[in-house]
Each structure stands twice: as structure tokens, then as C-alpha cells.
MINUDO-530566 format. One record per residue (C-alpha): x negated, y, z negated. Coordinates in nm, 2 decimals. Layout:
<dotis>
((X, Y, Z))
...
</dotis>
This chain:
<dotis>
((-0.86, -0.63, 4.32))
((-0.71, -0.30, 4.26))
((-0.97, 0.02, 4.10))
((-0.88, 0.28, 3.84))
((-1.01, 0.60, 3.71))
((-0.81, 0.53, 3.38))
((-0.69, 0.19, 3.26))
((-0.47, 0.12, 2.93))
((-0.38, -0.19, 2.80))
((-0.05, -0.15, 2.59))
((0.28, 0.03, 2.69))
((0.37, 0.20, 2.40))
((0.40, 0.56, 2.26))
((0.00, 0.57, 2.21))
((-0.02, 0.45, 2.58))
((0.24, 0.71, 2.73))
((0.04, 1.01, 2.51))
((-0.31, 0.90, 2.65))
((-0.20, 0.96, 3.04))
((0.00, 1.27, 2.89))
((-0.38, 1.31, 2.77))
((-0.56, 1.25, 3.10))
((-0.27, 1.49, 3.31))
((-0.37, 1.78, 3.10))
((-0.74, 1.74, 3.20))
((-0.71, 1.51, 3.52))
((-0.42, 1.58, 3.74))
((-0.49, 1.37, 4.01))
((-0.70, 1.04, 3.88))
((-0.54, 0.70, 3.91))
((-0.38, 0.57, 3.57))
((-0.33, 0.23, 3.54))
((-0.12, 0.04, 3.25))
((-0.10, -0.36, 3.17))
((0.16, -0.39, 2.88))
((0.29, -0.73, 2.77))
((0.62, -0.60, 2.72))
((0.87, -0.58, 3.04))
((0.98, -0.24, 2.95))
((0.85, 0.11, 3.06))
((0.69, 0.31, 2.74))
((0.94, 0.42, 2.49))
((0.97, 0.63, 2.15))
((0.95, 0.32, 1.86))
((1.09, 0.51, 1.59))
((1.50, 0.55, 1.70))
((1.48, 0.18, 1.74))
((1.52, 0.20, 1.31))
((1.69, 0.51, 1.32))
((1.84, 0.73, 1.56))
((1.99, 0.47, 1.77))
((2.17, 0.31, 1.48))
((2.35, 0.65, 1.40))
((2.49, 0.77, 1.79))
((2.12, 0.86, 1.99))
((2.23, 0.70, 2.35))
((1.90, 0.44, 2.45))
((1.86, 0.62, 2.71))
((1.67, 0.94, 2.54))
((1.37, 0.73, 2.41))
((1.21, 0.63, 2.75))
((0.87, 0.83, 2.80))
((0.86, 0.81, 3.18))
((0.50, 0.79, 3.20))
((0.53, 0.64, 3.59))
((0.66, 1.04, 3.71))
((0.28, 1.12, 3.59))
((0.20, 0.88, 3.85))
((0.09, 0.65, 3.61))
((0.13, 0.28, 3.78))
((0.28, 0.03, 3.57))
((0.22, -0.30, 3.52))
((0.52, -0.46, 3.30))
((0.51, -0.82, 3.16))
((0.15, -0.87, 3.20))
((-0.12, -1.01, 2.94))
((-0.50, -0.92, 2.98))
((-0.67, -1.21, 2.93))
((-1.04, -1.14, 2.96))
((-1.25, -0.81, 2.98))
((-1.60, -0.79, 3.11))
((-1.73, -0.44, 2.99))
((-2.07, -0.47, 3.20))
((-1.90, -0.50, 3.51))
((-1.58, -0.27, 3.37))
((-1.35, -0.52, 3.46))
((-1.04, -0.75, 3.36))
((-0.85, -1.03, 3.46))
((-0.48, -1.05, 3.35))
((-0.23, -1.30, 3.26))
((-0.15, -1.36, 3.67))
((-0.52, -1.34, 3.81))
((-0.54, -1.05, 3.93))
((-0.81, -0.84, 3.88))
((-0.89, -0.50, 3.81))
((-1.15, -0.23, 3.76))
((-1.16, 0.09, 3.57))
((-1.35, 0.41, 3.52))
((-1.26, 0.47, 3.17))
((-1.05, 0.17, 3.01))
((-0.84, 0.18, 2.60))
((-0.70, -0.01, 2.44))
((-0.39, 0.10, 2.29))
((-0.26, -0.30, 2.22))
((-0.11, -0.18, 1.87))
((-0.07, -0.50, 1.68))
((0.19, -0.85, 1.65))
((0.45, -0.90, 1.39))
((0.37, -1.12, 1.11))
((0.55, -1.43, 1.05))
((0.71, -1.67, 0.84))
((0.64, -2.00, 0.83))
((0.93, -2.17, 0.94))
((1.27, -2.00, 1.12))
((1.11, -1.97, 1.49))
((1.27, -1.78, 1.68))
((1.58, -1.74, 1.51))
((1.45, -1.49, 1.30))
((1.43, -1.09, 1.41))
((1.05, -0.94, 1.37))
((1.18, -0.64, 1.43))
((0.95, -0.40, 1.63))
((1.03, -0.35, 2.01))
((1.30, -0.23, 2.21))
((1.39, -0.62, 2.29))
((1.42, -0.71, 1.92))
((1.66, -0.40, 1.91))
((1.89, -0.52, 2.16))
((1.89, -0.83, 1.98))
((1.97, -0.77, 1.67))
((2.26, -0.48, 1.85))
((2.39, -0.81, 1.99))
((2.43, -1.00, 1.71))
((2.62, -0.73, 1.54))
((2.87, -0.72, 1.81))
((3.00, -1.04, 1.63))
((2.80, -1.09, 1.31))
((2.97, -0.89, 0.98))
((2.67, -1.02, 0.71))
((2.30, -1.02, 0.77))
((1.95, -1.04, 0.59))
((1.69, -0.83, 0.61))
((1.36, -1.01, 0.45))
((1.08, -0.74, 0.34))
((1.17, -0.46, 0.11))
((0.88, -0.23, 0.26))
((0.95, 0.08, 0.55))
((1.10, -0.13, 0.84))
((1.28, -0.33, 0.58))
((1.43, -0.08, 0.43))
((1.54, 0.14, 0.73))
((1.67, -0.15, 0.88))
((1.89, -0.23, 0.62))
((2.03, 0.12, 0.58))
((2.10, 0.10, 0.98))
((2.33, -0.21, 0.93))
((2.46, -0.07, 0.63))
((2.57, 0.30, 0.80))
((2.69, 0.03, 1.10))
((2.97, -0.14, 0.89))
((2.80, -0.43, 0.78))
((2.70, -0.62, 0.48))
((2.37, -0.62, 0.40))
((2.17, -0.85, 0.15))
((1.75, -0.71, 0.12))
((1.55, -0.98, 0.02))
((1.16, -0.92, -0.13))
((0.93, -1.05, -0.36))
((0.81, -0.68, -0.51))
((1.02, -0.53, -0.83))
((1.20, -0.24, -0.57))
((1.27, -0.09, -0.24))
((0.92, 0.07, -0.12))
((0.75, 0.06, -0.46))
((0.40, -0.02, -0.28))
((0.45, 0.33, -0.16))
((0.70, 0.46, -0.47))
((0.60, 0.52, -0.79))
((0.79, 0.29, -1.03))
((1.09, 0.55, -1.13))
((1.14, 0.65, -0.79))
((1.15, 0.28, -0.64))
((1.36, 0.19, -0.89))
((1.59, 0.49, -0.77))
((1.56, 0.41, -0.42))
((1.65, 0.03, -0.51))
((1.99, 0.16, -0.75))
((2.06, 0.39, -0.48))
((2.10, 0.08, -0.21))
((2.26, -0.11, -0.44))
((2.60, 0.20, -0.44))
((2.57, 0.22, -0.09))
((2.69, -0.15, -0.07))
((2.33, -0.35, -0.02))
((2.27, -0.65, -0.21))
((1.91, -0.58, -0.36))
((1.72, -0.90, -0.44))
((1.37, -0.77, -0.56))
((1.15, -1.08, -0.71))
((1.28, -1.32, -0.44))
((1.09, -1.51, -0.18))
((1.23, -1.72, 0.11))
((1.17, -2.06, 0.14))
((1.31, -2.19, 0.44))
((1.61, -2.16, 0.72))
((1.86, -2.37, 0.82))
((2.20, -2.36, 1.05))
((2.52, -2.45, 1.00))
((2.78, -2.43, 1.24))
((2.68, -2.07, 1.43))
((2.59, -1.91, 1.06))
((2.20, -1.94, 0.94))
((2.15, -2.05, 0.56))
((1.81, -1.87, 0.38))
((1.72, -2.06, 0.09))
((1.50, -1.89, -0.19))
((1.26, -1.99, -0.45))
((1.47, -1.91, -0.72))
((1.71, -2.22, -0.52))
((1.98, -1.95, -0.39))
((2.12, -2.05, -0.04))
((2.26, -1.71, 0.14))
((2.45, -1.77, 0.44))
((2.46, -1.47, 0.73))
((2.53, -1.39, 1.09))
((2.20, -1.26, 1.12))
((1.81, -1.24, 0.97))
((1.59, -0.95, 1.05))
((1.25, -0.97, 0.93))
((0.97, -0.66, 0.85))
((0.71, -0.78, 0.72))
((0.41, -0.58, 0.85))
((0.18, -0.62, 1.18))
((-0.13, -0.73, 1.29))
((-0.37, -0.51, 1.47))
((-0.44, -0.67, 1.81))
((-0.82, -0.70, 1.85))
((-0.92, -1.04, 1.98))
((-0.94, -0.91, 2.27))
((-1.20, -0.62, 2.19))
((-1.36, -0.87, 1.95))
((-1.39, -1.14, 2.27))
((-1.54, -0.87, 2.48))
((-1.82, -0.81, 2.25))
((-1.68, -0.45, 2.12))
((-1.71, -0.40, 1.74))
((-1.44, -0.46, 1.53))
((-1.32, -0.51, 1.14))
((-0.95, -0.45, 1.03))
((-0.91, -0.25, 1.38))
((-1.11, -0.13, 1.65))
((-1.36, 0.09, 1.53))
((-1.40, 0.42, 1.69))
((-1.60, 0.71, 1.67))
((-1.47, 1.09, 1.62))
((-1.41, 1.08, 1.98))
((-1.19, 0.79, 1.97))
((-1.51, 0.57, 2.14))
((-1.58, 0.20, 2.07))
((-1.89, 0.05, 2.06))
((-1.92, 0.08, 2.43))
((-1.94, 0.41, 2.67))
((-1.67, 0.33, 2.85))
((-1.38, 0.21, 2.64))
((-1.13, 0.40, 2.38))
((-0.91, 0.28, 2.14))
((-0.63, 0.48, 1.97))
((-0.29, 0.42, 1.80))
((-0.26, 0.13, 1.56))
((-0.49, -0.05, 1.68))
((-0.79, 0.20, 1.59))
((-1.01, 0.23, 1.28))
((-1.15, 0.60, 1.27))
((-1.30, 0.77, 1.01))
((-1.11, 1.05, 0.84))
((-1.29, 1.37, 0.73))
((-1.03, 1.45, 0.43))
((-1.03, 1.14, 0.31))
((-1.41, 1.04, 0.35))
((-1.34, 0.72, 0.48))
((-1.23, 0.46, 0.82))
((-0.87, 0.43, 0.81))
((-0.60, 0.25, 1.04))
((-0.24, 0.42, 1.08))
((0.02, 0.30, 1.22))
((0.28, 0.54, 1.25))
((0.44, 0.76, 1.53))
((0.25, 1.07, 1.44))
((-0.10, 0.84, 1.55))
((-0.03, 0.67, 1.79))
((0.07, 1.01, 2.00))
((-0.24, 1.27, 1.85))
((-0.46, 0.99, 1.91))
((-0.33, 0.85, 2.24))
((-0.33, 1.24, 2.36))
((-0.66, 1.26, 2.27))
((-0.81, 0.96, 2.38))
((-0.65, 1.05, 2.72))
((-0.87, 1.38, 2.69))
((-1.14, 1.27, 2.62))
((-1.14, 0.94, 2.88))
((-1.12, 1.25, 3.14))
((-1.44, 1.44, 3.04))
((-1.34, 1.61, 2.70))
((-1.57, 1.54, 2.41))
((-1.25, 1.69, 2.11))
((-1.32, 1.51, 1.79))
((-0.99, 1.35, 1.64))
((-0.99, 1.48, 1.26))
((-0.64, 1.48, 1.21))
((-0.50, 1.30, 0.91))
((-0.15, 1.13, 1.05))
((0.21, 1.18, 0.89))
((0.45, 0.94, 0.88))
((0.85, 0.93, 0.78))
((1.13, 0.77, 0.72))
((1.51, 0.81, 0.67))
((1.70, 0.55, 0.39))
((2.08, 0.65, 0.43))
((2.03, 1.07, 0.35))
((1.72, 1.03, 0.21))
((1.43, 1.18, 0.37))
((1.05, 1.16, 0.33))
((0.71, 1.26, 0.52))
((0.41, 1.15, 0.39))
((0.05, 1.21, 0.42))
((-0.27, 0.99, 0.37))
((-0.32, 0.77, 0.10))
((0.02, 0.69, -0.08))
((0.02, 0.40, -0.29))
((0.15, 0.35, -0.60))
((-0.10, 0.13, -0.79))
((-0.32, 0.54, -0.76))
((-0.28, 0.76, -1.06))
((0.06, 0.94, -0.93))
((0.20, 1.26, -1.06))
((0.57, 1.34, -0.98))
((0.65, 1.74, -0.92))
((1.04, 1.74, -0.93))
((1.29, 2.04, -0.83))
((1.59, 1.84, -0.88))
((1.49, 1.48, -1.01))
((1.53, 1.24, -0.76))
((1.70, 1.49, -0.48))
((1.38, 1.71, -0.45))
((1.02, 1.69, -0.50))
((0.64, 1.63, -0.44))
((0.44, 1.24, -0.55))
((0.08, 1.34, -0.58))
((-0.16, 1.04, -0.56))
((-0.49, 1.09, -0.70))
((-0.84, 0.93, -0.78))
((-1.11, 1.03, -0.93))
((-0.95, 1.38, -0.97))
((-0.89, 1.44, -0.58))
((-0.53, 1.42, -0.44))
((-0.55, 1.09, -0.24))
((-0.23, 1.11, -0.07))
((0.08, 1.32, -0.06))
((0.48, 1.20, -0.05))
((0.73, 1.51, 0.03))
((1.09, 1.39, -0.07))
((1.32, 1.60, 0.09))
((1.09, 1.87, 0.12))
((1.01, 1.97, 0.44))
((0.76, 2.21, 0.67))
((0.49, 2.12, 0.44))
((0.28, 1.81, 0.58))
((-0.01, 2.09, 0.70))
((-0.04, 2.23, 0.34))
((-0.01, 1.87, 0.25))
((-0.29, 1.81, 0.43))
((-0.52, 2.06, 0.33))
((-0.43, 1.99, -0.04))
((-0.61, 1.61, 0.03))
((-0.89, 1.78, 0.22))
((-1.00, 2.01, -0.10))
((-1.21, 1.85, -0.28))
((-1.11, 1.96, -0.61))
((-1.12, 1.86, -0.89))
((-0.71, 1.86, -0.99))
((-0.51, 1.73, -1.25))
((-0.14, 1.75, -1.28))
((-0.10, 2.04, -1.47))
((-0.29, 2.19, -1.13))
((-0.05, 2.05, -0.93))
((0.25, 2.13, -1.07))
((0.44, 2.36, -0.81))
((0.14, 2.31, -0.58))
((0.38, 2.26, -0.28))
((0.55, 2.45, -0.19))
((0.60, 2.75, -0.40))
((0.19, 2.78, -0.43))
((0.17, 2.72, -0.07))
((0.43, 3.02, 0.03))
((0.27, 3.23, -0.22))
((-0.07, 3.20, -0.11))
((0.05, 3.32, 0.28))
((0.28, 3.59, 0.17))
</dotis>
């Protein structure tokens, strides 16, 4: 049996910010993390982007183990007994904990036929993967026309190769986009080489001879070196649910990133916390998350009581284009489009009920803490109101 002050499952970015968490209050309790994955905690985000344009793999590890944080790689928890703060893993071994979270993020959907032949993109394994295969692939698939989707195939795109996007929606992103500007994003792919097939769904997956043949429901057979898939995740929390703590689409937590029981945290993607700004329990699962909240879980698992109140950011890069965006952006919301230069530079606001909702800066940067602020007033706007709002309103109201 081996004892911790701190235990984590998960191994990834919201796992490496909690012990940066716990060092700042606790420099000398034992940290302890069980992560399925056989790698050390690394930064997600290059694994779409940076690495596909020149960042060497090497700059995205975390190095949580020189906090003297003890890792335990290639592991699976398999049961958790809260009363007796305990759990069992994938090997038998056994362990106890002071202060235990779960930071298990969440599994890759999948499609109903392909196996393993198919990419779900999403760790550093299913990088070096797909890297492989274009060592000696030229033409490859990317199903899901949504964030990963589309980064991905602007990565293989900048890389050399030829690229065919496959989705059932009308464009690129337009869950997130407004119709004109999905419909921009989606011409804009198309001139940069990709084959945009918006309205299509996959059917099934066959090989012939080394090369893998995706057959839609329109009866279109495309034959590629490769198929990459990002279709969105699924929040790990049968585990929490097993162990008796309470869950819904995520972990629920409360200000202090606390589960239903005194002695466990969640944080990251896994977590459902309730946002002041928007009045409501939200999940996020994006980089800017999964580190506040990780830090902050670590805090508070050491003896801090800090509320978490922060409304995550998230981004994206599509060739040169360039977004951040901040709570509720979804384009079936009222949406109200703020151009400097149409298409090249501008605000979305989302609204409801006469409150902005959510905020999409496109190519317009330094501004995600006015962004935020803009959500958190209560109102009431309309577009007219808006119009300029960020950031010339912003500038002028701190001069």
C-alpha cells in the first residue's frame, strides 16, 4: 500500500497545474498521479498546432516529477472507496490519499465500425501516429468538421498533403460560426487546397491493398493513406459516479472545485462548475480550464478555500486565421457580427434574452478580460449597443 497527501487520477495539463497548485501552498506533501496514458504530462494543444508547423516535441512536456510529484504511467484506477480514502488500480496495488481529484478529462467518441484503423485524435500517442503515417501517406481524411477537425486538417494541409474534410453540418465550425462566417471559413479551406464535403456522413471503412476506402451516405467511396477522426469527447465519470460522488454531464463541483464529498476535487474537463457570469453549471474543455482549474484545485486540496469564478477562453488557429473565444458561443443564439475588415477583423456577439451570452474575437487580440466582463454585465444590450464594444469602447473607457 503506498499513502499520499495529494492523489490525482489523470496525467494531463489539468493534472500537471493541480501539483503546480499544491507546490505553491505545500512544498513538501507527497503527490501522487495514476494516469492511463504511458506518458509524463504534456501541453495538448501543439499536438493540433505548433508541432505541425516546426515546435520540436520536446517543448510540450510539463515535468511535473521535478515537483516531486511520483508518477504512475500506464495505470487504470479501477475502484475508489471514499470512506476509507482509498483506491485500487488496474495492477492491484493499493493506495491512500489525504486529498484525492479527479482530473480523468474524457474518451474520444467513436464510430461505429473502422476499429482501430481510424485516428481519434487527442493524445500525444495519436500524434505520433498520425506523424507516422504521413511519413509515407500523401492523401488523408479528416471526419468532423468541428475545432479538432478543422485544425487538423489545416495541419496536414500546411504539411504537404491532400486533405479531404468530411461532416454532416452545412460548414467548417458553423456550430460555433454564424452562417456567413462558416461559410467563409469553409470557401477559405476549399483555396487552401482542402476538399470540403459539408452534408456528408460516413458509412463504413474498408481496405484495399495498404490504402483505406470511406464510403458515404450519398454512396461516394474516397480512398486515402490515412483517416483522422474529431468528433468530440466524453467526460470520464464512471468512476466518480461508481464511487457514489454526484454526477450529471460532469463531475459536479462546488466554487471550490469540491465534489459531493470532503475529500475529493475535480477540475479540467471532467468538471461541471457553476459560473457566476453566466448564471449557470458549465463543462469546458479547453486548455485555458484545465490549467486555472487544475491550479486551483491544487490550492485548495492544500488548505486554500479560493473560489474558481473564472469564465475559460479557448482558441484556435485554421491556416492564418486566428480566434479566442469566451463562454457561450453557438450559433443557433441571436449573433451580431461587429466587423473592421469583413472577414479579416472583428467581434461575434452571442446574445439571449438581451445579455451577451458569449463572445468570438476573430483576429482581435488582448481582449478576452473585457470579453469577459462584457458577458458578466447584465445588461440589457442590443446590437446597436455593441457596435464597437470591443475594443475601441474598451480602450476608451481605460484611457
Amino acid at each position: 500500500m503506498t499513502s499520499y497527501q495529494y492523489l490525482i487520477i489523470g496525467g494531463g495539463m489539468t493534472a500537471a497545474a493541480a501539483v503546480d497548485g499544491i507546490r505553491e501552498v505545500d512544498s513538501t506533501g507527497s503527490i501522487g498521479l495514476i494516469c492511463e496514458e504511458m506518458d509524463a504530462p504534456y501541453e495538448r494543444p501543439p499536438l493540433s498546432k505548433a508541432l505541425w508547423t516546426g515546435k520540436p516535441l520536446d517543448s510540450i512536456w510539463r515535468k511535473s516529477a521535478n515537483k516531486a510529484a511520483k508518477l504512475h504511467l500506464g495505470c487504470v484506477v479501477k475502484e475508489i472507496d471514499p470512506e476509507q480514502n482509498r483506491i485500487t488500480d488496474s495492477n492491484g496495488d493499493v493506495f491512500t490519499y489525504r486529498k484525492l481529484l479527479f482530473a480523468t478529462g474524457g474518451t474520444t467518441r467513436r464510430l461505429p465500425f473502422g476499429g482501430d484503423e481510424i485516428v481519434y485524435f487527442r493524445t500525444i500517442s495519436d500524434y505520433r501516429r498520425l506523424r507516422a503515417l504521413t511519413e509515407k501517406g500523401q492523401k488523408f481524411a479528416v471526419i468532423g468538421g468541428g475545432f479538432i477537425g478543422s485544425e487538423i486538417a489545416a495541419a496536414l494541409t500546411l504539411n504537404g498533403k491532400e486533405v479531404v474534410i468530411i461532416f454532416p453540418g452545412n460548414n467548417i465550425c458553423d456550430r460555433i460560426f454564424p452562417r456567413p462566417l462558416a461559410q467563409f471559413v469553409s470557401n477559405y479551406y476549399k483555396q487552401k487546397g482542402v476538399e470540403v464535403l459539408a452534408g456528408e456522413k460516413i458509412t463504413g471503412l474498408e481496405t484495399r491493398e495498404n490504402r483505406y476506402i470511406l464510403k458515404t451516405s450519398s454512396g461516394r467511396e474516397i480512398e486515402v493513406d490515412g483517416v483522422v477522426a474529431g468528433v468530440g469527447i466524453e467526460p470520464n465519470i464512471a468512476l466518480a459516479h461508481t464511487a457514489g460522488i454526484d454526477v450529471e454531464d460532469g463531475i459536479i463541483v462546488d466554487k471550490f472545485l469540491c465534489t459531493s464529498h470532503s475529500d475529493i476535487y475535480a477540475a479540467g474537463d471532467v468538471a461541471a462548475f457553476h459560473n457566476p457570469a453566466l448564471g449557470k453549471r458549465i463543462r469546458v474543455e479547453h486548455e485555458d480550464a484545465a490549467n486555472s482549474m487544475g491550479r486551483l484545485a491544487g490550492r485548495n486540496m492544500a488548505g486554500k478555500s479560493e473560489p474558481y469564478d473564472l469564465l475559460p477562453f479557448f482558441y484556435s488557429d485554421m491556416f492564418d486565421l486566428g480566434y479566442e473565444a469566451v463562454g457561450e458561443v453557438d450559433s443557433r443564439l441571436e449573433t451580431f457580427t461587429d466587423w473592421t475588415r469583413p472577414n479579416v477583423e472583428g467581434v461575434v456577439y452571442y446574445l439571449q434574452n438581451s445579455r451577451v451570452r458569449g463572445v468570438l474575437l476573430w483576429n482581435v487580440w488582448d481582449q478576452v478580460e473585457a470579453a469577459r466582463q462584457l458577458i458578466a454585465d447584465p445588461g440589457p444590450f442590443t446590437a446597436e449597443d455593441l457596435k464597437g464594444w470591443l475594443p475601441a469602447k474598451n480602450q476608451e473607457k481605460q484611457a
